[in-house]
VOBA-1610 file (N, C-alpha, C; in pm, whole numbers, padded with zeros to 5 digits, always signed):
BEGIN
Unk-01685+03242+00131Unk-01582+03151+00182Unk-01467+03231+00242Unk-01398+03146+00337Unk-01258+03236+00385Unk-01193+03230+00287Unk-01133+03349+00319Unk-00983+03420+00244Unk-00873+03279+00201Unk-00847+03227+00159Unk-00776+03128+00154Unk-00592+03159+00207Unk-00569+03286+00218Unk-00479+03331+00254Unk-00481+03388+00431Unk-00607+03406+00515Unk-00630+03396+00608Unk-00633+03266+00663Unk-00635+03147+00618Unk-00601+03023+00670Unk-00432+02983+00674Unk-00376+03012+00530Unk-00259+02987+00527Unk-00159+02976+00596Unk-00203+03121+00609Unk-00069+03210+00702Unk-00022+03153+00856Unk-00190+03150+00948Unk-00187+03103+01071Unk-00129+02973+01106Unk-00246+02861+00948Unk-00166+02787+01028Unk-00051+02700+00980Unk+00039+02746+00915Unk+00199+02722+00896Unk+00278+02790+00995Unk+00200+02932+01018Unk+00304+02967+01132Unk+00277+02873+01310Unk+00181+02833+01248Unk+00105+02723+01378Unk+00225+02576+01392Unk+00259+02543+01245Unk+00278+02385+01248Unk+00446+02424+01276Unk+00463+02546+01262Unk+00641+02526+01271Unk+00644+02546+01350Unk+00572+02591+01498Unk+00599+02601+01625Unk+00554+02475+01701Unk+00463+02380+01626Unk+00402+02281+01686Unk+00426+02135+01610Unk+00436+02131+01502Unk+00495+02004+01441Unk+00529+01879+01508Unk+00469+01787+01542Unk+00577+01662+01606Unk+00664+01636+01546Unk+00775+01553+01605Unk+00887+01516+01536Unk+00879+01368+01537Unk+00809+01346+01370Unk+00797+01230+01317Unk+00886+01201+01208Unk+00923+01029+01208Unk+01006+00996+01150Unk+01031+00969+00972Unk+00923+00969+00964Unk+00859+00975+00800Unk+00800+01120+00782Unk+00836+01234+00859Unk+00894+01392+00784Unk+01014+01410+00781Unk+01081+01379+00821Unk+01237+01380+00825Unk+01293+01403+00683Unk+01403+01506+00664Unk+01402+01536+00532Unk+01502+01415+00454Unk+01573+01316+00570Unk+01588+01148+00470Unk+01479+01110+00471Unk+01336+01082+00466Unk+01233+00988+00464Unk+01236+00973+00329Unk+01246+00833+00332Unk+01252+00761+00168Unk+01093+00771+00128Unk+01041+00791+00027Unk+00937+00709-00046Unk+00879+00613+00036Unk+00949+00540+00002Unk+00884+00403+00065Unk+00858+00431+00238Unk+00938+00468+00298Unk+00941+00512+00444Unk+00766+00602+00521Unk+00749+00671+00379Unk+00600+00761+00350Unk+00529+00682+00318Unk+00489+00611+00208Unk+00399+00538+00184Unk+00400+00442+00342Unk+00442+00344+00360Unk+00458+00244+00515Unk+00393+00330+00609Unk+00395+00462+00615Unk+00371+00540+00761Unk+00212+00558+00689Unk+00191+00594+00584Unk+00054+00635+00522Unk-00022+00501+00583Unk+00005+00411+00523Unk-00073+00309+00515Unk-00102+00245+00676Unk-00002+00274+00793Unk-00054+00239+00880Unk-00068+00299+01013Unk-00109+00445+00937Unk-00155+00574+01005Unk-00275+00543+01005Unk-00371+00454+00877Unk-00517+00493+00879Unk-00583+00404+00991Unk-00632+00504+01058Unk-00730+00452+01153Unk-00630+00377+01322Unk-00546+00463+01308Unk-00430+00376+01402Unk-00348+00532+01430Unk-00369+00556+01541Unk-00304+00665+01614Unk-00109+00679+01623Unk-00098+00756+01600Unk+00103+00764+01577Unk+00165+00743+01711Unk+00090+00714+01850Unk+00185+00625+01903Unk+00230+00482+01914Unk+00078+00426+01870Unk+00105+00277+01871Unk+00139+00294+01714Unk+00181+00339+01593Unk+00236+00305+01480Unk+00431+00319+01461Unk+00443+00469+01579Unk+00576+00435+01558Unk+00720+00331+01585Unk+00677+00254+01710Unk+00749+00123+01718Unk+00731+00032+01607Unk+00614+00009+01550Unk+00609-00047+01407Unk+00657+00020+01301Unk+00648+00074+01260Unk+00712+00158+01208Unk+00867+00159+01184Unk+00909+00174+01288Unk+01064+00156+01298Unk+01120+00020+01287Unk+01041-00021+01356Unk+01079-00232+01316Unk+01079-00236+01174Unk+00984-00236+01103Unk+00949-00239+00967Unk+01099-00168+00894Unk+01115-00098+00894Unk+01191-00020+00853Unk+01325-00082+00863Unk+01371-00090+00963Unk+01490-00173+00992Unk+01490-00326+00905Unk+01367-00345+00921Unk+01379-00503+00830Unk+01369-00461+00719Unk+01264-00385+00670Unk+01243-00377+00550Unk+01250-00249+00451Unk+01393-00225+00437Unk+01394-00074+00401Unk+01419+00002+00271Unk+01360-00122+00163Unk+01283-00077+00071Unk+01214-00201+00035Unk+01134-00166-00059Unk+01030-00231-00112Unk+01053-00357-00144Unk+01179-00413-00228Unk+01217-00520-00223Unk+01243-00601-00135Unk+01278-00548-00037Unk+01357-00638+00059Unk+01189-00704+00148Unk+01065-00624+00182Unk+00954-00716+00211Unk+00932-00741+00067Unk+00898-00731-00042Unk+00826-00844-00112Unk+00965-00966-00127Unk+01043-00971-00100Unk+01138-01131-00112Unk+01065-01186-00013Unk+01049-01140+00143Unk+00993-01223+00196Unk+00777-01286+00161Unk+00765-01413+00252Unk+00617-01429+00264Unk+00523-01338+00307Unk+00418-01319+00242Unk+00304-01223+00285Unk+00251-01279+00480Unk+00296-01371+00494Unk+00289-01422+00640Unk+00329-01325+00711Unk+00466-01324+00693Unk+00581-01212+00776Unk+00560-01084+00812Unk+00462-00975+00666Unk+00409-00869+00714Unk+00303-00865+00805Unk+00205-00986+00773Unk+00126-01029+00893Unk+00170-01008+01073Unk+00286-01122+01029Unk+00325-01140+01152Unk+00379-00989+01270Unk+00422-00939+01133Unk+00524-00791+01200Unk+00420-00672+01201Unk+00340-00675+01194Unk+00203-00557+01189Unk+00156-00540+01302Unk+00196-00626+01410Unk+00191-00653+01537Unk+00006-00656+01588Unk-00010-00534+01687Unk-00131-00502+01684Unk-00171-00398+01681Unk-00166-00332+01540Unk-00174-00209+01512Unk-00344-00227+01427Unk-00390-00345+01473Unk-00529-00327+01406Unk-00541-00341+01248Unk-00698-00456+01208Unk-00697-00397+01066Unk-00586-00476+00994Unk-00515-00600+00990Unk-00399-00657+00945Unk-00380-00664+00783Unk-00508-00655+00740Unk-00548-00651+00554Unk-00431-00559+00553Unk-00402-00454+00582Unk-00333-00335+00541Unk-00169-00408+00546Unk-00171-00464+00626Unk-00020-00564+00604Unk-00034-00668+00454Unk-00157-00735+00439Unk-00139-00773+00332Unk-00123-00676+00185Unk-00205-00585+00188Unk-00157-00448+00110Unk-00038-00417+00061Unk+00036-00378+00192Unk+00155-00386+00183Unk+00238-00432+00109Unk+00209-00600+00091Unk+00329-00667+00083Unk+00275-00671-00080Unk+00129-00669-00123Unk+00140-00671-00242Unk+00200-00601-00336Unk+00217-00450-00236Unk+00221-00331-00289Unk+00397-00335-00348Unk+00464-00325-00232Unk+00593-00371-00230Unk+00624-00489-00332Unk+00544-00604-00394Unk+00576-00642-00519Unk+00553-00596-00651Unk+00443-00546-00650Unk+00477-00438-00757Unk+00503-00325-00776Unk+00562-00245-00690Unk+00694-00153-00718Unk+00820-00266-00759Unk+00822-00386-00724Unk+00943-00410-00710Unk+00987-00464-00863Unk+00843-00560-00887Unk+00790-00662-00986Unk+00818-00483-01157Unk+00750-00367-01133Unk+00698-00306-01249Unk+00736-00182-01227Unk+00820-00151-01142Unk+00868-00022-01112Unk+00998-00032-01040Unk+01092-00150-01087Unk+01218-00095-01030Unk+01260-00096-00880Unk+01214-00142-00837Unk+01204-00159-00680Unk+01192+00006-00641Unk+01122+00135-00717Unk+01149+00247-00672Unk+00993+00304-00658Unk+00935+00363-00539Unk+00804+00403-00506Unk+00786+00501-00589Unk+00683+00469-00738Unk+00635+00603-00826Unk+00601+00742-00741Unk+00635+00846-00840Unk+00560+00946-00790Unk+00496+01007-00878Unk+00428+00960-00963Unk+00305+01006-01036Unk+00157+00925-00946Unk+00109+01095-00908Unk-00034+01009-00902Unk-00099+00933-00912Unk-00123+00934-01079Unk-00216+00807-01100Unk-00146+00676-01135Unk+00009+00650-01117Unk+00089+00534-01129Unk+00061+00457-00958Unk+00035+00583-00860Unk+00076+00539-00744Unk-00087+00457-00747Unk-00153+00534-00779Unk-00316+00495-00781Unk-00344+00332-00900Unk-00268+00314-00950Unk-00287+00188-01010Unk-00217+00030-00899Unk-00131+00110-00785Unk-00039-00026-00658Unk-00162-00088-00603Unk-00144-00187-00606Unk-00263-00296-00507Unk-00201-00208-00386Unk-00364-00221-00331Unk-00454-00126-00174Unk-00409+00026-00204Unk-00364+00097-00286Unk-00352+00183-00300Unk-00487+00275-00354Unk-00553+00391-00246Unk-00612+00465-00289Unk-00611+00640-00279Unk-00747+00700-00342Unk-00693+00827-00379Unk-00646+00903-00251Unk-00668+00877-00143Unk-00548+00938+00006Unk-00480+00932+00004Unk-00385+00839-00067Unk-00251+00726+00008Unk-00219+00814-00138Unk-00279+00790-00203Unk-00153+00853-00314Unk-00149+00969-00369Unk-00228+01052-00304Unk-00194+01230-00263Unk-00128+01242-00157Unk-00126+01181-00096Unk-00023+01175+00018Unk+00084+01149-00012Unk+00138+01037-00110Unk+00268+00980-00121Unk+00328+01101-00242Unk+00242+01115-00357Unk+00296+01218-00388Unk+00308+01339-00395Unk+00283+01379-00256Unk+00295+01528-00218Unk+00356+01511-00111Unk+00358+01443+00003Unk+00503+01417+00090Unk+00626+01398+00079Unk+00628+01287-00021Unk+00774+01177-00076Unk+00790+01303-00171Unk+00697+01309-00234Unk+00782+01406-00400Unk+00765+01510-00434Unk+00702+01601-00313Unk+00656+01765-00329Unk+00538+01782-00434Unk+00442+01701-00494Unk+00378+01741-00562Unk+00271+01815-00507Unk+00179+01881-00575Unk+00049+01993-00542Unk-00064+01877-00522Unk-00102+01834-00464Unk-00191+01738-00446Unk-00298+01759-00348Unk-00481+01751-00357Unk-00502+01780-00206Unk-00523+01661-00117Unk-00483+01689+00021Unk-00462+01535+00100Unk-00554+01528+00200Unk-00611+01481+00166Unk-00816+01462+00244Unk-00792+01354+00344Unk-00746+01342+00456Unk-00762+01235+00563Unk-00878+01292+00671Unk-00917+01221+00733Unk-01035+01262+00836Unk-01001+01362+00890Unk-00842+01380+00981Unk-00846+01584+01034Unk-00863+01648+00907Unk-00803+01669+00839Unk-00795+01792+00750Unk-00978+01790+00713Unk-01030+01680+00682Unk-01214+01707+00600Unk-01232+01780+00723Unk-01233+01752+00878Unk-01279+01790+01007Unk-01276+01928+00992Unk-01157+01938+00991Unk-01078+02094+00983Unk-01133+02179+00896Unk-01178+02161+00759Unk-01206+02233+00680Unk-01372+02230+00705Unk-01424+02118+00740Unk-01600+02120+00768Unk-01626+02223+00867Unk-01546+02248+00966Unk-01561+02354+01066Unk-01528+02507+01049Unk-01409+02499+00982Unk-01333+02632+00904Unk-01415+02752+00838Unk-01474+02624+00754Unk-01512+02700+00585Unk-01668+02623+00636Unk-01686+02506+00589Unk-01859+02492+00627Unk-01942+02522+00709Unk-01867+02549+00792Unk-01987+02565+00962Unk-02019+02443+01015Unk-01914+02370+00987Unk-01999+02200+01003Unk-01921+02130+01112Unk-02001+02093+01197Unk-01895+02023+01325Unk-01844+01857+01277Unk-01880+01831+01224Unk-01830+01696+01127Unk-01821+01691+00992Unk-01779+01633+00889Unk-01782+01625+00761Unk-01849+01524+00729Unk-01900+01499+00634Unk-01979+01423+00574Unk-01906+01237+00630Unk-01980+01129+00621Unk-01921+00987+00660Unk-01790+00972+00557Unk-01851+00974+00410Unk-01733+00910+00288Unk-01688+01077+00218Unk-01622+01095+00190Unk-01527+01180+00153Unk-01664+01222+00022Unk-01651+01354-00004Unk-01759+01372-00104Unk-01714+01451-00254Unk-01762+01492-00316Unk-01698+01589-00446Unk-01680+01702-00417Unk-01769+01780-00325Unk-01754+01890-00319Unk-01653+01906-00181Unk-01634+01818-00069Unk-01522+01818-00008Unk-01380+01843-00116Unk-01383+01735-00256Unk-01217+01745-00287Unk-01182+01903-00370Unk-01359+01963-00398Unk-01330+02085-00465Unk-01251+02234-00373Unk-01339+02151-00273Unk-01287+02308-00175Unk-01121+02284-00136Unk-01096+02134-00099Unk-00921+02170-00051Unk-00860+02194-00177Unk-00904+02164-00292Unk-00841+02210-00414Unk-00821+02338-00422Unk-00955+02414-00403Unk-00934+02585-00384Unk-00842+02620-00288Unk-00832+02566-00168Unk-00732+02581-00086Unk-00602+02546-00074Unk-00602+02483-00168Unk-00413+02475-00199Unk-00327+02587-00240Unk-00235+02581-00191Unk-00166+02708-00204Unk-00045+02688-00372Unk-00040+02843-00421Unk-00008+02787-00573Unk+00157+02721-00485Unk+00254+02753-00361Unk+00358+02684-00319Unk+00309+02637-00170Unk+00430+02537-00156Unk+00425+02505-00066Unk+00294+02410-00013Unk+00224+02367-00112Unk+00144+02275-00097Unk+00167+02147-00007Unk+00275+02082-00043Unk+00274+01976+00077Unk+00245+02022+00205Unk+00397+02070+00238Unk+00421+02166+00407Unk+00219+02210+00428Unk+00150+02286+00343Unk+00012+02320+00393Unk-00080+02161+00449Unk-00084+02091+00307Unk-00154+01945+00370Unk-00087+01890+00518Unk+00020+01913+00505Unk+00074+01854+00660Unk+00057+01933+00794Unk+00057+02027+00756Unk-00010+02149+00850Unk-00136+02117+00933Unk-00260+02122+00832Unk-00365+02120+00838Unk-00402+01967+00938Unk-00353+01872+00856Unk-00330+01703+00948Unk-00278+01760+01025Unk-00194+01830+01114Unk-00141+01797+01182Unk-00219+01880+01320Unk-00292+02014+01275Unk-00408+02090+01350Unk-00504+02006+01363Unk-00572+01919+01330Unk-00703+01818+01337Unk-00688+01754+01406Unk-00541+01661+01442Unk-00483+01606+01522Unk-00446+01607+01637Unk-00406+01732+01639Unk-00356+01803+01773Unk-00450+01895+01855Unk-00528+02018+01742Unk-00608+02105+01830Unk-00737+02081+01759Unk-00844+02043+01627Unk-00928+02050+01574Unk-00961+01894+01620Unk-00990+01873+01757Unk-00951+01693+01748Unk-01136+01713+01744Unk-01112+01519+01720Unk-01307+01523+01680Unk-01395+01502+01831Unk-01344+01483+01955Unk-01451+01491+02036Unk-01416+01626+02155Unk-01291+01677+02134Unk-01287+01813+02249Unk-01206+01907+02160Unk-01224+01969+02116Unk-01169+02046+02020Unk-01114+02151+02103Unk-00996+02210+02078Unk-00961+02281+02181Unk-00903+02449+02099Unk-01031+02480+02089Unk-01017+02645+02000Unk-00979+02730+02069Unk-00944+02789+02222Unk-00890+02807+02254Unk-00703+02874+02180Unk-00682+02726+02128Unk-00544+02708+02126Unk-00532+02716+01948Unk-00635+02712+01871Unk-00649+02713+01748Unk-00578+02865+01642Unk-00488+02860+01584Unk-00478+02986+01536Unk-00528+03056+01391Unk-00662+02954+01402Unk-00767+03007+01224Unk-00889+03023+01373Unk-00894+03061+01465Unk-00972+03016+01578Unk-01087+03129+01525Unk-01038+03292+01521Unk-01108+03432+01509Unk-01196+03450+01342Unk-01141+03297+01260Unk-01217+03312+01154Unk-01264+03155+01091Unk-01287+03088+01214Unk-01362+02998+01183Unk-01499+03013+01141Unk-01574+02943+01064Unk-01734+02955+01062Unk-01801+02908+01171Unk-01759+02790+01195Unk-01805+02684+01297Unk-01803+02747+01409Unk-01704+02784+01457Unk-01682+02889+01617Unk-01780+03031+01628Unk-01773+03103+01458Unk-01840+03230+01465Unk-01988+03182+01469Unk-02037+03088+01429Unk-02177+03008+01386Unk-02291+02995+01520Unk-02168+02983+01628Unk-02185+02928+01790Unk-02161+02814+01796Unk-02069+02680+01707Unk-02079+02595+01713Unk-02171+02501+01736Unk-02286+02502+01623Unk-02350+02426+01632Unk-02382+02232+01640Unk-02453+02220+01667Unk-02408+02074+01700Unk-02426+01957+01518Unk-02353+01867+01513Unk-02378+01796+01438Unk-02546+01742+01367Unk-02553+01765+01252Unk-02708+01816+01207Unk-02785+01641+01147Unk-02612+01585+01111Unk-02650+01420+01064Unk-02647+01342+01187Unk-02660+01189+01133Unk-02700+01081+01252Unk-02559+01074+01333Unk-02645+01036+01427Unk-02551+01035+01542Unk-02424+00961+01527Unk-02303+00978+01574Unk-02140+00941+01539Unk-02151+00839+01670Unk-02142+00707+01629Unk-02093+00573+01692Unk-01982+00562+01756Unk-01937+00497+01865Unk-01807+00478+01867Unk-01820+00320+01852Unk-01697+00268+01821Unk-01681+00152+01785Unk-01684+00095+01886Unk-01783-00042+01907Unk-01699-00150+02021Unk-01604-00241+01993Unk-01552-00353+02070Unk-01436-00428+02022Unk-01492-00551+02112Unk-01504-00529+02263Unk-01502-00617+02325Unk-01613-00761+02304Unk-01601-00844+02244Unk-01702-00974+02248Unk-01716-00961+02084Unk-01633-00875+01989Unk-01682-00887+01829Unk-01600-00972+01775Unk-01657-01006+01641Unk-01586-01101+01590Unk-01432-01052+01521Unk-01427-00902+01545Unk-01309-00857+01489Unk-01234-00891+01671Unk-01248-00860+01754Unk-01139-00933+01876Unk-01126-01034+01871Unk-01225-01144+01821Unk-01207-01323+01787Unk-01095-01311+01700Unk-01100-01274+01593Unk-01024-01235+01521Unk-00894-01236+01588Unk-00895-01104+01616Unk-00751-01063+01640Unk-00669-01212+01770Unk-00733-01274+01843Unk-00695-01376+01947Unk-00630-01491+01829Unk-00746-01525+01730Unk-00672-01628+01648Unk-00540-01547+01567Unk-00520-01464+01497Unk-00436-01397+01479Unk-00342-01448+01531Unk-00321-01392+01635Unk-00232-01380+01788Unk-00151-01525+01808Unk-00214-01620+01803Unk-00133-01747+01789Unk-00080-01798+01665Unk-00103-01756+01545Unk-00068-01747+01434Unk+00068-01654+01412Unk+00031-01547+01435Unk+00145-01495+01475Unk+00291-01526+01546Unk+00249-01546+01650Unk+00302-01583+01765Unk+00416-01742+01711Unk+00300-01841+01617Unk+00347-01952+01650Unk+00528-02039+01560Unk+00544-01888+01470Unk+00611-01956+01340Unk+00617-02090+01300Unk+00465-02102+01263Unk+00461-02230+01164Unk+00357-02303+01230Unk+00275-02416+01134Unk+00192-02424+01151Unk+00153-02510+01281Unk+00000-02434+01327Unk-00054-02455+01438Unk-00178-02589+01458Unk-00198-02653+01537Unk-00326-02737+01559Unk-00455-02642+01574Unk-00498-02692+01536Unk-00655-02653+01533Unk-00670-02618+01670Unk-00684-02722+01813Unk-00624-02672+01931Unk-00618-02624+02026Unk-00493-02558+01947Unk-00450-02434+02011Unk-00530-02295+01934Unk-00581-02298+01834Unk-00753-02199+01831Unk-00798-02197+01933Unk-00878-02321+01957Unk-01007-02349+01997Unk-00971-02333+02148Unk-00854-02290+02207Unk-00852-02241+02341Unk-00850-02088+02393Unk-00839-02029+02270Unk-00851-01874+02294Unk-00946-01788+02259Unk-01072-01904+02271Unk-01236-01820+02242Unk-01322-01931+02253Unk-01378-01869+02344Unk-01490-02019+02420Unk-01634-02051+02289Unk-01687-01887+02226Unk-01783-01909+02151Unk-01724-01969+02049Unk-01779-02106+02009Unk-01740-02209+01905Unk-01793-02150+01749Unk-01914-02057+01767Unk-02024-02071+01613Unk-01927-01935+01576Unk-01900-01820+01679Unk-01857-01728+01669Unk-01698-01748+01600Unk-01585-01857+01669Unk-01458-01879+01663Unk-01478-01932+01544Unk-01550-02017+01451Unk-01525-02096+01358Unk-01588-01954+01216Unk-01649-01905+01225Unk-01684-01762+01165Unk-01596-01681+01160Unk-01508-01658+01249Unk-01396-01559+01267Unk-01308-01671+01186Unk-01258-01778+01178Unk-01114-01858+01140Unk-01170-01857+00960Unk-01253-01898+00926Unk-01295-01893+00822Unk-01305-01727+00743Unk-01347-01639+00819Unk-01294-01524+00758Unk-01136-01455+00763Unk-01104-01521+00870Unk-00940-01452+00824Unk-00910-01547+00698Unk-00893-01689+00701Unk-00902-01741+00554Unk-00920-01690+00431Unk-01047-01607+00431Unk-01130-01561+00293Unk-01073-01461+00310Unk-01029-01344+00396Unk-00915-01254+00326Unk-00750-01267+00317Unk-00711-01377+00333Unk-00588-01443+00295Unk-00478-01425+00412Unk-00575-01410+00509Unk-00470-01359+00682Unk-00432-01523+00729Unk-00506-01616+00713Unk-00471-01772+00711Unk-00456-01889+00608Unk-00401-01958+00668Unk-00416-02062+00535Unk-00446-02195+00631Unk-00512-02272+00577Unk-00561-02415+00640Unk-00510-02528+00518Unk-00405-02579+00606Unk-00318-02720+00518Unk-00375-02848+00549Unk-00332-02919+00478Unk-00409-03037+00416Unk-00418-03181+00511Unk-00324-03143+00618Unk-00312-03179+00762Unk-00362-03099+00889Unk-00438-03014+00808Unk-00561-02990+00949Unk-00535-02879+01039Unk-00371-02834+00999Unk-00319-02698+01109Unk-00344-02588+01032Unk-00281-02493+01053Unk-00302-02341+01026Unk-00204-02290+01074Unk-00157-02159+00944Unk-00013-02099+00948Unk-00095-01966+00885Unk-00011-01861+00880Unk-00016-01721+00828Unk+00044-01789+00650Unk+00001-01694+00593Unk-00043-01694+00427Unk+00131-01705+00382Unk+00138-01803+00286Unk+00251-01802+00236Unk+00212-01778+00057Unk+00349-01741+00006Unk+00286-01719-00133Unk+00404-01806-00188Unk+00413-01798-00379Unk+00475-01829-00434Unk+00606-01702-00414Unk+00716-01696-00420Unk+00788-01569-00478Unk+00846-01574-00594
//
């Protein structure tokens, strides 16, 4: 295996010359400010998250202040950052910090790992960003990064594996552990990206495996890209959209004009339902999810 100190070195001296200037590293970033950016980083690129981001923030700038409001509202304000469950997450999450912790974002591990939608990413992340702990922080760049580094592997495995969390464990540094996890995200991101990798510009480049290997090609099934156009997750997102849009409840309608497939539209309205993104009242319209508070 590499030197674990031949990775280190490069690339911290990599991230302080290259670092973006994001608003949840900032040395005010609250807790809560980290967790919000965690949760709607996944799978959602940091330009369309930081205008959300900052809205959020402004409204809601700690934990209490979204769980007073309806689980509707995070709905509504999640805009289209994709994936809206993660707004309901949210808002659960934000009640119990608020409800069993003081309105204050834990920083024990496995406290953070007991928050509704909270899992083991989000809360090596939260407590090794927000609270400096030694934690290792496995998001898709960094597995990338290290599958190529240290495995010889041009992809990492689909689901995160055991022997993935053993090796960034070996690779944690006994300091400075956060600053390294953010490093590493932030090389996967920028130069270790997953379809043009640009080694070139890489500074673990002369002791990669993957590069010294000849870069071989991916050995598992072939990597999909997602479609959107004509799925029931874009049906989705259209009914959404007037829900959103409508503050308060809507006619049936005004659905049934923003998606011509009927078997498809009534499949899509019924599943935002069953994960609690709608609610259907007893007069026949439809509003975004309200709760008790």
């Amino acid at each position: 295996m590499v030197e674990p100190n031949l990775l280190h070195v490069p690339v911290l001296d990599w991230y302080e010359d290259n670092a973006r200037d994001l608003p949840w590293r900032a040395p005010d970033a609250t807790p809560w400010g980290v967790l919000v950016s965690e949760i709607m980083l996944q799978q959602t690129p940091v330009v369309r998250v930081l205008p959300i981001w900052h809205e959020w923030m402004d409204r809601w700038p700690t934990p209490a202040a979204l769980a007073a409001e309806q689980p509707g509202e995070a709905v509504r304000h999640w805009g289209r950052l994709g994936y809206p469950r993660r707004a309901l997450r949210l808002h659960a999450c934000a009640r119990a910090i608020t409800d069993e912790h003081g309105g204050e974002v834990p920083s024990d591990h496995e406290t953070l790992l007991s928050l509704p939608g909270i899992g083991e990413y989000t809360a090596a992340a939260v407590a090794s960003f927000a609270y400096g702990g030694r934690h290792a922080v496995l998001d898709t760049n960094v597995r990338r990064v290290f599958a190529r580094a240290v495995r010889a592997e041009e992809y990492p495995p689909t689901a995160t594996s055991a022997a993935e969390r053993r090796l960034a464990e070996t690779l944690l540094p006994e300091l400075g552990a956060p600053r390294w996890g953010v490093a590493v995200m932030e090389l996967g991101a920028l130069v270790c990206t997953a379809r043009a990798p640009r080694c070139a510009d890489c500074p673990i480049s002369q002791v990669c495996a993957w590069r010294l290997a000849g870069k071989p090609p991916h050995a598992g099934p072939a990597r999909k890209g997602q479609t959107y156009a004509g799925t029931d997750r874009q049906c989705r997102g259209r009914l959404l959209e007037v829900l959103r849009k409508a503050h308060g409840p809507v006619p049936k309608a005004a659905l049934d004009v923003v998606w011509d497939d009927a078997v498809q539209r009534e499949r899509a309205l019924d599943g935002l339902i069953a994960d609690g993104l709608a609610e259907h009242l007893d007069d026949g319209t439809y509003r975004l999810p309200h709760a008790a508070i």
